[in-house]
C-alpha positions in Angstrom: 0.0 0.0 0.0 3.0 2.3 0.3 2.7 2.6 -3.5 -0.9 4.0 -3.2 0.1 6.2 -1.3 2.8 7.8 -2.9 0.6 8.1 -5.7 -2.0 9.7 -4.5 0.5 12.6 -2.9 1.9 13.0 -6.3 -1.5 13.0 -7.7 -2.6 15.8 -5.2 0.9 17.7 -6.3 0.3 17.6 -9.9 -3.6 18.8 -9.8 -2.4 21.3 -7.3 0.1 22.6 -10.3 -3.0 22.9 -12.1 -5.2 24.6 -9.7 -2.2 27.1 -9.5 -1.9 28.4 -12.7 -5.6 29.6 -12.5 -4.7 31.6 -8.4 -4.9 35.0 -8.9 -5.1 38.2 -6.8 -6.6 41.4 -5.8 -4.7 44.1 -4.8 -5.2 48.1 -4.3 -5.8 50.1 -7.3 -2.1 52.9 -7.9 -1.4 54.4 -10.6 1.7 53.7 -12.7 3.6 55.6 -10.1 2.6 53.4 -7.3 0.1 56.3 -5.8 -3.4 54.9 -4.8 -6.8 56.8 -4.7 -9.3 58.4 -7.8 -8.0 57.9 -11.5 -4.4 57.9 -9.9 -3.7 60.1 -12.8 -4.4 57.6 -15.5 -4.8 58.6 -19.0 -8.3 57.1 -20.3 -5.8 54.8 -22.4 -2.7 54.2 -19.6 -2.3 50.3 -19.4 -4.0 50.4 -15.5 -6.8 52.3 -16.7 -6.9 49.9 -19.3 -6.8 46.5 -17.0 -9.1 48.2 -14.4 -11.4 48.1 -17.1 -10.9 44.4 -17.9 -11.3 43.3 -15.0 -14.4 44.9 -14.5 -16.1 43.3 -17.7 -14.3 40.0 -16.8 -15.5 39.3 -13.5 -19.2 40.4 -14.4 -18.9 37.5 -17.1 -19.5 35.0 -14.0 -18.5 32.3 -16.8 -16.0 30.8 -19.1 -13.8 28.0 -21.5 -10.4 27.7 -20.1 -7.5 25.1 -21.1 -3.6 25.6 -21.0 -0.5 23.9 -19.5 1.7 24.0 -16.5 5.3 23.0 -16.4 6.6 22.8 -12.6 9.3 20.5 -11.4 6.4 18.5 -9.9 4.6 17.9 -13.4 3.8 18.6 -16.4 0.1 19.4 -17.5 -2.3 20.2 -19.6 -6.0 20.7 -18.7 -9.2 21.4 -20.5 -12.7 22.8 -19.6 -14.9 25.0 -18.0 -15.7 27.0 -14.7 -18.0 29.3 -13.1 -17.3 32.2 -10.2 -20.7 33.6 -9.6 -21.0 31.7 -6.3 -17.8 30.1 -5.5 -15.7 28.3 -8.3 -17.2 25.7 -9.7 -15.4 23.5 -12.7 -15.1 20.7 -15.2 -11.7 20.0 -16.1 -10.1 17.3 -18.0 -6.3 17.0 -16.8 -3.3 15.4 -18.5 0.0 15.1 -17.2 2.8 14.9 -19.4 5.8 14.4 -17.4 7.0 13.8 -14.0 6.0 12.5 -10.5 2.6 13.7 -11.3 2.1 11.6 -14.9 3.5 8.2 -13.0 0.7 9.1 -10.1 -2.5 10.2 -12.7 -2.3 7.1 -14.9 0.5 8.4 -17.2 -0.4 10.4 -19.7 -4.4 9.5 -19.6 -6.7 12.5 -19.3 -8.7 12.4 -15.7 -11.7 14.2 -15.0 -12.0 16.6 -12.3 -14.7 18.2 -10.3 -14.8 21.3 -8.6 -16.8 22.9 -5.9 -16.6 25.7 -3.5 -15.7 23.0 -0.8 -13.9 20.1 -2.1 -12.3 18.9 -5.4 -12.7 15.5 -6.8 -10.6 13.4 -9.0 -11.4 10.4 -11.1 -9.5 7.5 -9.1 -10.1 4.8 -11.9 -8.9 7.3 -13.9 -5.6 7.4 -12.2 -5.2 3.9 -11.4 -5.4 4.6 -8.0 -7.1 1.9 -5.8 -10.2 3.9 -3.6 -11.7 0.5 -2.3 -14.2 0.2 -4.9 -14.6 4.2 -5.0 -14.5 6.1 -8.7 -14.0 9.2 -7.0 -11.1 10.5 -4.4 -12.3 13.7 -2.8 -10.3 16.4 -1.2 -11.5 18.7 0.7 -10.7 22.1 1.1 -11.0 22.5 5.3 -8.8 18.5 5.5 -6.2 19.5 3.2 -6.1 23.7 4.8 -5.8 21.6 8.2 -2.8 19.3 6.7 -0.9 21.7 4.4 -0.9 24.4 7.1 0.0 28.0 5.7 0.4 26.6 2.4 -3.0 24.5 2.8 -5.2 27.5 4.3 -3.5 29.8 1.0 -4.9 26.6 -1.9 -8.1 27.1 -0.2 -8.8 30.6 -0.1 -7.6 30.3 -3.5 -9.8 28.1 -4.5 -12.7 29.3 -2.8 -12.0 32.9 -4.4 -11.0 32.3 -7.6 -11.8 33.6 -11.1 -10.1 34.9 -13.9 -10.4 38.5 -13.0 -8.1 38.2 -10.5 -5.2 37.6 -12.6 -5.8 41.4 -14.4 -6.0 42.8 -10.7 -3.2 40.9 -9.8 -1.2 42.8 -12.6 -2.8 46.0 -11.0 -1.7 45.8 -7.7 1.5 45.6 -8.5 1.1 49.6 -9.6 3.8 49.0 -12.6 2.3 47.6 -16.0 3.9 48.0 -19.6 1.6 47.3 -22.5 3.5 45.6 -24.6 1.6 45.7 -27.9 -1.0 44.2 -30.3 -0.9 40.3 -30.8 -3.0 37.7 -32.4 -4.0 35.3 -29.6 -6.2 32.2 -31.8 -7.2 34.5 -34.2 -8.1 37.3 -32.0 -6.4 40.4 -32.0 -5.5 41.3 -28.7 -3.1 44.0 -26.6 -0.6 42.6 -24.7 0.6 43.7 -20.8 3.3 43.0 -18.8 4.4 43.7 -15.1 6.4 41.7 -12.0 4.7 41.0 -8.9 7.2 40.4 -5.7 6.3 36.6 -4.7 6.9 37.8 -1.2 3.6 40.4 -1.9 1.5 37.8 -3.6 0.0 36.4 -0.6 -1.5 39.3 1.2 -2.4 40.6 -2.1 -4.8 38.2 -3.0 -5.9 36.6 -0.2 -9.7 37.4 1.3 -10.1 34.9 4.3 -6.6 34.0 6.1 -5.7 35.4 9.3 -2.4 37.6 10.1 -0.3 34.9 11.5 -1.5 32.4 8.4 0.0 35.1 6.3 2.8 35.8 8.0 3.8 32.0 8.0 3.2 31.5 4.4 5.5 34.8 3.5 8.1 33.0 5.5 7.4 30.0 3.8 7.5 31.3 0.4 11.1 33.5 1.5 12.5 30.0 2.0 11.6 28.6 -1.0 13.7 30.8 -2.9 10.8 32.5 -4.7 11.6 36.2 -5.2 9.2 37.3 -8.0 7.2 36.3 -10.7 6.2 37.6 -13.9 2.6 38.3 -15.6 1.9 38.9 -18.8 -2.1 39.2 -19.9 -3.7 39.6 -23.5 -7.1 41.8 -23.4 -9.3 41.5 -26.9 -11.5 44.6 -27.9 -13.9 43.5 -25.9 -12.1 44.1 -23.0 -12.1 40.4 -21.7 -8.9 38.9 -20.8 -7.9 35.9 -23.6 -4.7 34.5 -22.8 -2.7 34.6 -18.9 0.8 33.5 -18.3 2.9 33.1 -15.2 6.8 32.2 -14.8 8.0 32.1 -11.5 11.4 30.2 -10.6 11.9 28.7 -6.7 14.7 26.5 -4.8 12.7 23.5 -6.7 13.0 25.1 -10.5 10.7 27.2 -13.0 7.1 27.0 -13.0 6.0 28.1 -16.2 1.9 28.4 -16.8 0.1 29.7 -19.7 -3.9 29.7 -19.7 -6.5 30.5 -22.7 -10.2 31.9 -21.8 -13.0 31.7 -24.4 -17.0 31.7 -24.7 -17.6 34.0 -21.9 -21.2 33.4 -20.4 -20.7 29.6 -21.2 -23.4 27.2 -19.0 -21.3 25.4 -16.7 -23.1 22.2 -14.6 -21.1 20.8 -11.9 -22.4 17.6 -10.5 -21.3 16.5 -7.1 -20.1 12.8 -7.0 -22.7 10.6 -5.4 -21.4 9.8 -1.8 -21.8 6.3 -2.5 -19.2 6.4 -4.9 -16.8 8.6 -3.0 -13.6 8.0 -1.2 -12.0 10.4 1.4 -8.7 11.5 0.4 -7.9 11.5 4.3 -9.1 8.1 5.1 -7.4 6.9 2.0 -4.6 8.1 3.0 -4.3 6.8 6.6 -5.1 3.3 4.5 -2.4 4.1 2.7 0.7 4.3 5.5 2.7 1.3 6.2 
């Protein structure tokens, strides 16, 4: 059983990966000298004006089409789908990993279906060829795994209780510094293209809505010791002002974690199902099952 169990940690890894390259923040609104408060001094066509307006139109989208890939020392993967934020984020996502611990773990290179709620996400254990005791499903949920992870834990689940693609523009924002960097064709659209560098250090307390002082202060300190000093954003808005196309690269102690994500049909119908408990297996109880 020691096998399972290394498994399903490497499984929790690589969709973690995943789940990352969709966390984004909110921060205060400054202008491109770092000064808060009115239009800061913003042209009507200054790159923050511009992304304060793009994240306006895409949060009130509540809906949309994502896939994109992550490359982490962890794993490599590509995922597929689509998600809702109007009450909590809710998602279908197909996942694939390509390459390393997480591809031996998620039944190689196999896509696996996964589920998201606002409490708890679930993963398709026949799927990985992970024994669950006669379970389809392995579900993790978001209090067990806050409660195990510990700074890091409590940070994934206000993350993914908060998330939504608008939060990636205001992540940008808060940083105060954005260079547009010009007009692009992203899958046939013509979009612009911004830039800016948000201190990794920063990124915690900038987007995060429901963790205490001392969570935050632990998870900066964790964070400092992993070697992460910055990482870099880079967003595509089309005419419509929605964003299209989100990339991350942030390097650590462990290596470069490089993420790119695509967003389409806006206003898309998105059903999530719940997993019948019947056919659900606890991650936790699996994994006390698991140790030798």
């Amino acid at each position: 059983m020691r096998g399972t169990h290394v498994g399903v940690r490497c499984a929790i890894a690589a969709c973690g990966v995943v789940l990352m390259a969709g966390l984004t923040a909110c921060g205060s609104d400054k202008s491109d000298e770092g000064k808060s408060g009115g239009n800061g001094g913003q042209s009507v066509g200054s790159p923050l004006a511009a992304l304060k307006l793009a994240s306006q139109r895409t949060d009130q989208q509540h809906s949309a089409k994502v896939d994109g890939t992550v490359k982490s020392p962890m794993a490599n993967s590509d995922m597929s789908g689509a998600m809702d934020w109007a009450d909590g984020m809710r998602a279908n996502m197909t996942m694939k990993s390509k390459g390393g611990a997480g591809a031996s773990a998620a039944g190689g290179n196999k896509p696996v279906n996964v589920r998201y709620t606002p409490d708890a996400m679930f993963m398709n254990a026949a799927e990985m060829g992970i024994p669950a005791q006669g379970k389809q499903w392995i579900k993790y949920d978001f209090d067990t795994l806050a409660k195990q992870g510990g700074p890091s834990g409590a940070y994934l689940k206000d993350q993914m209780q908060n998330n939504n693609p608008s939060r990636s523009v205001e992540l940008l924002l808060s940083t105060g510094k954005v260079k547009k960097v010009g007009t692009e064709d992203v899958r046939g659209v013509e979009a612009t293209h911004y830039t800016g560098v948000v201190k990794v250090s920063e990124m915690a307390r900038m987007q995060s809505k429901g963790m205490s002082k001392s969570d935050l202060d632990a998870l900066e300190k964790q964070l400092k010791q992993s070697g992460s000093e910055s990482e870099t954003v880079d967003l595509w808005i089309d005419d419509k002002n929605l964003l299209v196309k989100k990339r991350e690269q942030a390097k650590s102690k462990m290596g470069v974690t490089d993420s790119t994500v695509f967003y389409s049909d806006y206003g898309t119908k998105v059903t999530v199902e719940e997993p019948p408990a019947s056919e659900t297996m606890d991650f936790q109880k699996l994994q006390q099952g698991s140790q030798p």
